[in-house]
N, C-alpha and C positions, 0 to 999 in steps of 0.2 A: 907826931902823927898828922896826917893832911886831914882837911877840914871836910871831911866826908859827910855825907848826910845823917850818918849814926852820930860822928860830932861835936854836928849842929842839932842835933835833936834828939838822939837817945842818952836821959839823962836816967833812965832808970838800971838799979842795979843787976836787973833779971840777966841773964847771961844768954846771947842770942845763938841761932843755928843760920848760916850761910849759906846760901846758896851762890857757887862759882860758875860763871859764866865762861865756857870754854874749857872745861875741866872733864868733861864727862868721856866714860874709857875709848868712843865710839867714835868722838868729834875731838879729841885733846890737841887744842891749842897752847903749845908752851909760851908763848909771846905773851898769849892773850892770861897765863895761869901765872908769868910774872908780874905782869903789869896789877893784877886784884894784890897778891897777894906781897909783893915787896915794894912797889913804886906806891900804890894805894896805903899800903901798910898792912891788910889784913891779918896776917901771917902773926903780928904780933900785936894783935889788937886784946887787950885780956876781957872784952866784955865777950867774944865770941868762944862758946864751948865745941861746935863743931862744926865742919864745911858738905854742905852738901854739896857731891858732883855730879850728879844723875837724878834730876828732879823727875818722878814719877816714870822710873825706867821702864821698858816693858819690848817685846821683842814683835810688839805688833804694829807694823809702818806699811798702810797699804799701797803709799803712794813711793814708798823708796827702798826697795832690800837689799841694795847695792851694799850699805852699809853692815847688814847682817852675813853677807856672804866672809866676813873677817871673823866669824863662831865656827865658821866649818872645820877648821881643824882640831877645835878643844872639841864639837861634838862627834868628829868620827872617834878622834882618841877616845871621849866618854863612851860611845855606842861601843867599841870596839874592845873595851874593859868591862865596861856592864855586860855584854851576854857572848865575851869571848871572840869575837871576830865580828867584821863588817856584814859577812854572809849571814853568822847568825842571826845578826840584830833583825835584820831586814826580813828572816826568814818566820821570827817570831811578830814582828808587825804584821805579816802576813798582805803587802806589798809592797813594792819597789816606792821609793822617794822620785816625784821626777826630780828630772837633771843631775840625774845621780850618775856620777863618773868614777872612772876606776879606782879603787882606794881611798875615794872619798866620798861622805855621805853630806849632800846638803844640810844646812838647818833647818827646821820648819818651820814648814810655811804661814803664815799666820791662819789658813784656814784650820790646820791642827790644831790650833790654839785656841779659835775660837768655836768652832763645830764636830759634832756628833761626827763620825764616820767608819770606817774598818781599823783606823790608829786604835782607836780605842781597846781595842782586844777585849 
């Protein structure tokens, strides 16, 4: 095992939780998820019990949703199974999503997420 900071300094038996840098479903770096995990060694490190990829997820980024626009087709699928079709779904929200295009429904927007509105039904 290389002389990683766990080591050189974690001598106790407690069994740690990881957090992988470059792991997470949104930003997945495979370079970056071999290099932790077999060049570092982590992969077979036995004091570690579990790897976190996604520290503190959440689908609210007011500065970037470039990257949430890659949900929109598990949630039309989901919308379009929950209440039977895209027109349903929409029609029980009781408004249109903007930039909502033909046979598919954006994600929402983080202000659904975080405020009061008509979403709420």
């Amino acid at each position: 095992m290389n002389n990683t900071f766990m080591g050189a300094h974690c001598t106790s038996p407690t069994k740690l939780g990881c957090y992988l840098l470059g792991c997470h479903p949104f930003y997945f770096n495979e370079a970056m998820a071999h290099y932790w995990l077999v060049k570092v060694g982590l992969k077979d490190d036995p004091r570690i019990w579990a790897f976190d990829i996604a520290w503190e997820p959440h689908l609210v980024d007011h500065t970037n949703h470039h990257w949430r626009k890659k949900l929109d087709p598990q949630w039309t699928a989901w919308a379009a199974d929950r209440y039977g079709s895209i027109e349903e779904a929409v029609a029980d929200w009781g408004y249109p999503p903007k930039d909502m295009v033909k046979d598919s429904l954006p994600s929402p927007d983080p202000v659904h997420l975080q405020s009061p509105g008509p979403w709420d039904g």
